[in-house]
C-alpha positions as CSV (number, residue, x, y, z in Angstrom):
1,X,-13.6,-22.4,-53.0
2,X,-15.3,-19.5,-51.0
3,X,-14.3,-15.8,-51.5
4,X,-12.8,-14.9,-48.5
5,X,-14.2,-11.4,-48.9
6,X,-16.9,-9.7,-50.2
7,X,-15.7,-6.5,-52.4
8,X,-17.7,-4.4,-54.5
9,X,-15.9,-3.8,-58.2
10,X,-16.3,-0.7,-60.2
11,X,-15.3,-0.7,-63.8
12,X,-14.9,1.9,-65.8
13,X,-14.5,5.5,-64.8
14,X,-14.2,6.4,-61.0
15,X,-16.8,9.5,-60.0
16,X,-16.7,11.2,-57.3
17,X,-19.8,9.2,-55.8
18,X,-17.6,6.3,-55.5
19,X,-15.2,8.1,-52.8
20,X,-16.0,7.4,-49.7
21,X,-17.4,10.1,-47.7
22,X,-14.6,8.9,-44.5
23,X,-11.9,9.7,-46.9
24,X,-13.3,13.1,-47.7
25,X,-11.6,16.5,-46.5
26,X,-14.4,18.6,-45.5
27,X,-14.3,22.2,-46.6
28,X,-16.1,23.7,-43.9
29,X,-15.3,27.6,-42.9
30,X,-14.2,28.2,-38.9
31,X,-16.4,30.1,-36.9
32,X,-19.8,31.2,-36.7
33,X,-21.5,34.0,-39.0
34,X,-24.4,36.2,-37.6
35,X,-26.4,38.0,-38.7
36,X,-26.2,41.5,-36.8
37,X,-23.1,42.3,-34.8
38,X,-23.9,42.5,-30.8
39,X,-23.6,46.3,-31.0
40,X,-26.6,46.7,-33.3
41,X,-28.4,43.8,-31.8
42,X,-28.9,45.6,-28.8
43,X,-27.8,49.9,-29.3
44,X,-29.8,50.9,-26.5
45,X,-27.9,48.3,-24.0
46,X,-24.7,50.0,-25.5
47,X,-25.6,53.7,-25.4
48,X,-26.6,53.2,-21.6
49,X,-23.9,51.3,-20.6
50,X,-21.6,54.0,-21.8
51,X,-23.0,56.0,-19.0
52,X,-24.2,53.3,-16.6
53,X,-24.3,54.1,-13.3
54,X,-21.9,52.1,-11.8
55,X,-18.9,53.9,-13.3
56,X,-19.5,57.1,-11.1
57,X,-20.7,54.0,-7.8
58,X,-24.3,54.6,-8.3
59,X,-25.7,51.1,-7.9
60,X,-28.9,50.4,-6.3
61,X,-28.8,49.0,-2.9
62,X,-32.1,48.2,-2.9
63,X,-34.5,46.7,-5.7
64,X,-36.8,49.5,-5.4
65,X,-34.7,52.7,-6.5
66,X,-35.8,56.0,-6.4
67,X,-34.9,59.6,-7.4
68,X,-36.6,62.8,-7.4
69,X,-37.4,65.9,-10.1
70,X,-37.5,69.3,-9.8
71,X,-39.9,71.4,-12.1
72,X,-39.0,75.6,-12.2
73,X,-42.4,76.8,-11.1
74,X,-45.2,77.2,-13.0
75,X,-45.6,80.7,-15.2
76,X,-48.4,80.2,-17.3
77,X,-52.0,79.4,-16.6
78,X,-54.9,80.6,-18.6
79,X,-58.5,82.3,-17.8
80,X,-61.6,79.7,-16.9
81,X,-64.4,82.9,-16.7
82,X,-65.0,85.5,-18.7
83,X,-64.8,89.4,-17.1
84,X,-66.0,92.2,-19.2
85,X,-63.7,95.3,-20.1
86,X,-62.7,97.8,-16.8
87,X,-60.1,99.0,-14.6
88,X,-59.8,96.0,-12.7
89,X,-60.7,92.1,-13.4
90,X,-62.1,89.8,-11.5
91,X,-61.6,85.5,-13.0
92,X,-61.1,82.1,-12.3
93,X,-58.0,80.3,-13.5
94,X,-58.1,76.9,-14.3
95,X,-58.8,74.8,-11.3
96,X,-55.8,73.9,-8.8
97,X,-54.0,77.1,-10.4
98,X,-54.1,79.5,-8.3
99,X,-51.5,78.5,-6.1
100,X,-49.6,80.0,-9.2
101,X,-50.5,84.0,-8.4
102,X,-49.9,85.9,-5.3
103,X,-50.3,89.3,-4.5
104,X,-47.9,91.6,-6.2
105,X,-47.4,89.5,-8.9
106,X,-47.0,91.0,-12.4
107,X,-48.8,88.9,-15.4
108,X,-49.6,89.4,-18.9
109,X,-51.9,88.7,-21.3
110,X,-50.2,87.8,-24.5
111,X,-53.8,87.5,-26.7
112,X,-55.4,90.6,-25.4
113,X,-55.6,93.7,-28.4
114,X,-55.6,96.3,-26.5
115,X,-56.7,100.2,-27.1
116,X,-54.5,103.3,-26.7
117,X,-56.0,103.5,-23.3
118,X,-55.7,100.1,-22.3
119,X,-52.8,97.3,-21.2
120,X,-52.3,93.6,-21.1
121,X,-50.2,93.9,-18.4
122,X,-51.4,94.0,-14.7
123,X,-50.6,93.3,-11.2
124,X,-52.2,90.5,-9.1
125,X,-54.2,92.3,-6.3
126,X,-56.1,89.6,-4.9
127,X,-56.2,85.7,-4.9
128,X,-58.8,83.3,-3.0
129,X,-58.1,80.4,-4.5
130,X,-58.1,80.3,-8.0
131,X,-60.0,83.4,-8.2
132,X,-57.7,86.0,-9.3
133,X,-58.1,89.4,-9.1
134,X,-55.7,92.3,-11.3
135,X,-55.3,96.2,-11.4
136,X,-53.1,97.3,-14.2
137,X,-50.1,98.8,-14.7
138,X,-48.9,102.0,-16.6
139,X,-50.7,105.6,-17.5
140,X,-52.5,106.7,-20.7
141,X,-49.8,108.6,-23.0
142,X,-48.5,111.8,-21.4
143,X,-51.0,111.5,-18.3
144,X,-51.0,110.2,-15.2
145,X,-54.7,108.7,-15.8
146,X,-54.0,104.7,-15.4
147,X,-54.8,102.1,-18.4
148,X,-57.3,100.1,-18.4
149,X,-58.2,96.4,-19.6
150,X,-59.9,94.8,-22.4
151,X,-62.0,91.8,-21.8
152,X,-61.3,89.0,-20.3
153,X,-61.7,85.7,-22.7
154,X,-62.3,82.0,-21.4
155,X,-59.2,80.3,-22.8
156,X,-56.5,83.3,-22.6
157,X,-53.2,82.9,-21.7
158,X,-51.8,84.4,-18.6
159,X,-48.4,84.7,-18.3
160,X,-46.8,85.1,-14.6
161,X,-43.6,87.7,-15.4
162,X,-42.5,88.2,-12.0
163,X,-42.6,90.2,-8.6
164,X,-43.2,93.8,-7.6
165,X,-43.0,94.4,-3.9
166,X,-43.7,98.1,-2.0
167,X,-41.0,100.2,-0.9
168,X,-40.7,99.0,2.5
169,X,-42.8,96.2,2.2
170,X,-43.4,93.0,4.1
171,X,-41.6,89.8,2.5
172,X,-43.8,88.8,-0.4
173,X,-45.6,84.8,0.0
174,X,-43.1,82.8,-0.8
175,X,-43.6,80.0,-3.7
176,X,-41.8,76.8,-4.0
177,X,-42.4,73.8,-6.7
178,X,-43.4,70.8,-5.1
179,X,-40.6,67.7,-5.7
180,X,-41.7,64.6,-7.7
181,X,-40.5,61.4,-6.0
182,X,-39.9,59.0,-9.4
183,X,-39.4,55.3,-8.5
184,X,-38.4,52.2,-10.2
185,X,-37.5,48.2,-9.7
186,X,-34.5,46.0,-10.6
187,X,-35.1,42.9,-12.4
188,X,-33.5,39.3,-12.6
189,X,-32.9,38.3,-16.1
190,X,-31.3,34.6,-16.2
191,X,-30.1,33.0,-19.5
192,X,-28.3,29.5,-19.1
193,X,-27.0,27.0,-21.5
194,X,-26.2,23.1,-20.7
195,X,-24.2,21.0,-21.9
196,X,-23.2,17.1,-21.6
197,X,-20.1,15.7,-20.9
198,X,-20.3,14.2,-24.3
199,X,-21.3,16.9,-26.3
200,X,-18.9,19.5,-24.4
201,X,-15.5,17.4,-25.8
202,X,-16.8,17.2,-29.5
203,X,-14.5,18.7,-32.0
204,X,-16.3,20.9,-34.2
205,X,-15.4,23.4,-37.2
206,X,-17.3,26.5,-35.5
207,X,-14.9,26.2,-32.2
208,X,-15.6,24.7,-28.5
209,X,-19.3,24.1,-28.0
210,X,-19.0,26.0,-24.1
211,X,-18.0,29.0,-26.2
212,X,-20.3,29.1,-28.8
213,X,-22.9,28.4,-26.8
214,X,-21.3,31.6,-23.9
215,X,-21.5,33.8,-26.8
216,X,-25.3,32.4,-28.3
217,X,-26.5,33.3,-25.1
218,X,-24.8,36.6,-24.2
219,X,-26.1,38.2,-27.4
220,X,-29.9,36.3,-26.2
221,X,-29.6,38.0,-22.6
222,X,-28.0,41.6,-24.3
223,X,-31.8,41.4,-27.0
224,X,-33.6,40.7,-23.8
225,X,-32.3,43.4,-21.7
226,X,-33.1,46.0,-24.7
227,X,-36.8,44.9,-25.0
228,X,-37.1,44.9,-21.3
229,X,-35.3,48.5,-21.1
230,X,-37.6,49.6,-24.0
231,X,-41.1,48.0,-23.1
232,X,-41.1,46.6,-19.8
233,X,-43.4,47.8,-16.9
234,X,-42.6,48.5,-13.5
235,X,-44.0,46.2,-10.4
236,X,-43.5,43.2,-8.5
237,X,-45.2,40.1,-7.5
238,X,-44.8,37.3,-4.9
239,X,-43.2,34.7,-7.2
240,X,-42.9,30.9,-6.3
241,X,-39.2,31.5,-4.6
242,X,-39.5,34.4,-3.8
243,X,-40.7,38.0,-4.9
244,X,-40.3,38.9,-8.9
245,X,-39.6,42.6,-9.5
246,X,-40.0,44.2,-13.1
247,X,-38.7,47.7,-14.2
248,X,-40.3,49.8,-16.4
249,X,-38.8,50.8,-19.8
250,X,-38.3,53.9,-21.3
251,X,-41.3,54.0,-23.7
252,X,-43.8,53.4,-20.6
253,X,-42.3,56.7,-18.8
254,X,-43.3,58.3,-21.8
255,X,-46.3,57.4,-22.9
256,X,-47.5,57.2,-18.8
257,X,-46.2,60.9,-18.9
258,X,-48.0,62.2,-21.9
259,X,-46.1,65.1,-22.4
260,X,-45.0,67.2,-25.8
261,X,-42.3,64.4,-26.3
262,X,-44.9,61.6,-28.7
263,X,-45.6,62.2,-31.6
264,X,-48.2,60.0,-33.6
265,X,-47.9,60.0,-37.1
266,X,-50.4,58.0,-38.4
267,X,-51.6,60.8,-40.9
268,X,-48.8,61.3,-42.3
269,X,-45.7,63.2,-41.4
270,X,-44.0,66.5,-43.3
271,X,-40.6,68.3,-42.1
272,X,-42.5,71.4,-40.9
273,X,-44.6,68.9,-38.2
274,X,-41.2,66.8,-37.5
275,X,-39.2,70.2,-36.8
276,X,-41.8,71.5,-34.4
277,X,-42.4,67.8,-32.9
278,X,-38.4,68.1,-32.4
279,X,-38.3,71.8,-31.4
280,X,-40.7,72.0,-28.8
281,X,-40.2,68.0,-27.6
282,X,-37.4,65.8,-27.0
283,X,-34.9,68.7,-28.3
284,X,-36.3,71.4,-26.5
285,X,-34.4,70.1,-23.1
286,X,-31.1,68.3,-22.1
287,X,-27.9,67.4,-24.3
288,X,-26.9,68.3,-27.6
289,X,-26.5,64.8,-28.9
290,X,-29.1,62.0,-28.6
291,X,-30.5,58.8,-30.4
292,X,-32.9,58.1,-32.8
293,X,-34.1,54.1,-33.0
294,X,-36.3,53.8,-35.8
295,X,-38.2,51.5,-38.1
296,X,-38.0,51.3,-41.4
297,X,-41.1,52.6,-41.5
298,X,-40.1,55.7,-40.3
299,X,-36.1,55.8,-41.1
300,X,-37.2,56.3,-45.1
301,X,-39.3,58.8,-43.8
302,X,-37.5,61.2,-42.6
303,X,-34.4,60.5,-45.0
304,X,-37.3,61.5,-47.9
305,X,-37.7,64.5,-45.6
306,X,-34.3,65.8,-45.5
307,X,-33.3,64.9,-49.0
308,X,-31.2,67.8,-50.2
309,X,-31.8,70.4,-47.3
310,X,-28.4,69.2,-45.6
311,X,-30.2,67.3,-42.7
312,X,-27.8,64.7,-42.7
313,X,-24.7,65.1,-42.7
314,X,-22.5,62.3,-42.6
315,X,-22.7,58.6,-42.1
316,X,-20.1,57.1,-39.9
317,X,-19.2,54.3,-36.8
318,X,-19.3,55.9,-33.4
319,X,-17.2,55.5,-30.3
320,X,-20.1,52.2,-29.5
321,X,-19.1,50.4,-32.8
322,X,-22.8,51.7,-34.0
323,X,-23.1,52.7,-37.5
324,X,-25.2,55.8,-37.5
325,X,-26.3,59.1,-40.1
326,X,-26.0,62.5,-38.2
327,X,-29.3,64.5,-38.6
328,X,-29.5,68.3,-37.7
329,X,-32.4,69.0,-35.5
330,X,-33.7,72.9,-36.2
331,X,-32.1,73.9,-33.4
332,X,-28.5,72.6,-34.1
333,X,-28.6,70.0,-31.6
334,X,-27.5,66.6,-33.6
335,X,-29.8,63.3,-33.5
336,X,-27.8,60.0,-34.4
337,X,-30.4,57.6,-36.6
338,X,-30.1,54.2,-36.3
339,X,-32.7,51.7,-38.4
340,X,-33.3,49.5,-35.4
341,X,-34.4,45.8,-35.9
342,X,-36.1,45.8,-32.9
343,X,-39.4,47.9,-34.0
344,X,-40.4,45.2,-36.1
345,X,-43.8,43.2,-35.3
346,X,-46.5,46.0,-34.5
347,X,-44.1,48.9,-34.1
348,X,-43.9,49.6,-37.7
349,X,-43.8,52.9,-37.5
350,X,-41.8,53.7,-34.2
351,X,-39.4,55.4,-33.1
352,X,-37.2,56.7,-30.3
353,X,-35.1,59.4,-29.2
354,X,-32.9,58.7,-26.1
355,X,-30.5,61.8,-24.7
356,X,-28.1,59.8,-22.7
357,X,-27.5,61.5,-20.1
358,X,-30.6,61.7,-18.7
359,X,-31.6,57.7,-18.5
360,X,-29.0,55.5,-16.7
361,X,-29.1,51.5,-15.6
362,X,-28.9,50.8,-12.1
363,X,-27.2,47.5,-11.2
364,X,-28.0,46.1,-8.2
365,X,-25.2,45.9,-5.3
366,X,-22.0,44.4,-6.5
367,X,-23.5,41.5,-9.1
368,X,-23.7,43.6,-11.6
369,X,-25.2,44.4,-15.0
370,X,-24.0,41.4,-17.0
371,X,-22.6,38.7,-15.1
372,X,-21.5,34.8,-16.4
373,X,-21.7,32.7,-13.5
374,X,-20.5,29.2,-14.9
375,X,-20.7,25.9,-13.3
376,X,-23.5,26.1,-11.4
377,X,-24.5,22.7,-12.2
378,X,-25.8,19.8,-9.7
379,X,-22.7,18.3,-7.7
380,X,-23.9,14.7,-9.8
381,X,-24.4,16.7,-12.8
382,X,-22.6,14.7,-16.1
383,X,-21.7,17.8,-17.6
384,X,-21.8,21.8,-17.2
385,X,-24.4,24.2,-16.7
386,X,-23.3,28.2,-16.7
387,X,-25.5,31.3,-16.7
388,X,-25.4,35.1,-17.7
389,X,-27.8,37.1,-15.0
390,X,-28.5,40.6,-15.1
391,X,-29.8,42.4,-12.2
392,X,-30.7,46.3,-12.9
393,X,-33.0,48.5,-13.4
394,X,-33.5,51.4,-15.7
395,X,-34.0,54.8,-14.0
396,X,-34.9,57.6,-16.2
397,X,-33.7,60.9,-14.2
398,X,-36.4,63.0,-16.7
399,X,-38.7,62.5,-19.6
400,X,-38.9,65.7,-21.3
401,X,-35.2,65.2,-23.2
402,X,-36.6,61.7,-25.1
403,X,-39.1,61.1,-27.6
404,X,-41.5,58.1,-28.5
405,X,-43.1,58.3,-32.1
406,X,-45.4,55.7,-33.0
407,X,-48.3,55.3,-35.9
């Protein structure tokens, strides 16, 4: 007679191999573990959205945004010819200068050594263009016999102190600072996920798939925006739907403005170069408080630097959720360090200082900065298809207050 089914005996003791795997309870944990909260994913996303522009209604209304600086004018130049010791000088400036001088003006010379007999200071008496001509002012001790000058030197500083006009006089030429027009372009970031009709009702330990996949790719778009606010490069070209507009990130204004704001320490780096770098760069001008985003490269070095001199003072989470060490600048005005992932791959040794309220981002009309648009699939689409889309631009209102270190 036939079995009428097949079975598979066990004798003997009963291991846990021999439990089906259906009849298991799976110990799996809920949720989804990364591994960097959003905030220090992306810093520089949250420090400028704290003072984006669309909280005080300055959105761009146009992808190519503009603003414009005002410099105070120039009061330095320095001496391109020589002219020998005498009771007036005669020089050239450096070239396109000297539209700094007019008549009357009153200059010194902070390098000249001068005799008991003679000044640094003078009087501008003549200018054809960057020829400068100077009497001087003030009288040999207990005379009325007027000073005299020392040499002239190629390379001397001049130093414009101000006006001296006649009793009675004319009005003197007046002197204004040309404006800089500063421009930049908005830029379409798009980040979608898709997902079936199958997969989308799968029950999973880690939550809803739409979710997880909503919060995969805000923190993708968030990384994306922060490189493009760091790196990118302003400009446009006609794309295949239409015209594709970049903005330029904050490191390009720098670099493209090659001011006293980079610092390059590939030679090494002690406190007394950092304080100057800091004193007479990015923490010479704006706020109080800015940002440092550093490598690791340069985050040890300058904690080694301020090791038991009370540079840093405390070690805390900011109003962002960002977990930051407070480092005194020479000057008092506080520099919050944070050891950035993002200056990994061939930015080893950068770094960069961002005073907040002098960069802003500039969404575009009413669609915003970060948007989710969902359901933007085909009509015959089986299954969804949502997007985050950003639409700014970054608009840096002045230079001088950041900083860019690299090696």
């Amino acid at each position: 007679m036939a079995t009428p089914y097949a079975a598979t005996a066990i004798t003997g003791t009963l291991g846990v191999e021999d439990v089906l795997e259906g009849k298991q309870i799976r110990d799996v944990t809920k949720g989804l573990f990364m591994i960097v909260d959003d905030n220090h994913l992306a810093p520089f996303v949250a420090i400028t959205a704290k003072t984006h522009a669309m909280k005080k209604g300055k959105v761009a209304t146009n992808p190519k945004f503009e603003w414009t600086r005002k410099d105070i004018f120039p009061h330095w130049s320095e001496a391109a010819t020589a002219d020998s010791a005498g009771t007036t000088l005669s020089f050239d400036v450096a070239s396109g200068e000297g539209s700094f001088f007019k008549v009357g003006d009153v200059v010194e010379f902070p390098e000249m050594a001068p005799s008991a007999t003679q000044t640094r200071v003078g009087y501008v008496s003549s200018v054809s263009t960057d020829t400068i001509g100077l009497s001087p002012v003030g009288f040999q001790a207990g005379t009325t016999t007027a000073l005299s000058f020392p040499a002239v030197a190629v390379g001397m500083k001049i130093q414009i102190l101000g006006d001296a006009s006649d009793e009675y006089s004319t009005m003197p030429t007046a002197k204004v600072v040309q404006d800089t027009q500063e421009h930049n372009y908005v830029q379409f970031l798009r980040v979608p996920y898709i997902i079936g009709n199958i997969e989308l009702e799968i029950a999973q330990y880690t939550g809803p798939e739409r979710a997880e996949r909503r919060a995969e790719t805000l923190r993708e778009i968030k990384m994306e925006w922060e490189r493009v606010l760091i790196w990118g490069e302003r400009g446009y070209i006609a794309g295949t739907a239409g015209r594709k507009y970049f903005t330029r990130g904050l490191k390009s204004f720098l670099t493209l403005a090659a001011g006293d704001n980079l610092l390059d320490w590939s030679g090494g780096l002690t406190e007394s170069q950092l304080d100057e770098y800091l004193l007479e760069g990015p923490c010479k001008w704006g706020s109080q408080q800015k940002y440092w985003f550093m490598s690791t490269d340069l985050f040890l070095k300058v904690n080694e630097l301020a090791k038991g001199k009370e540079r840093i003072v405390s070690n805390k989470v900011n109003s962002l959720g960002l977990a930051i060490l407070e480092y005194l600048a020479p000057n008092g005005k506080r520099l919050y360090l944070h050891q950035h992932y993002m200056f990994e791959e061939g930015y080893e040794g950068a770094g960069l200082i961002v005073d907040p309220d002098y960069v802003k981002i500039r969404p575009y009309g009413s669609q915003g900065v970060i948007k989710l648009h969902e359901e933007i699939q085909a009509p015959d689409a089986a299954g969804i298809a949502d997007e985050w889309r950003i639409l700014a631009g970054l608009q840096v209102d002045r230079t001088e207050p950041h900083g860019w270190q690299y090696t």
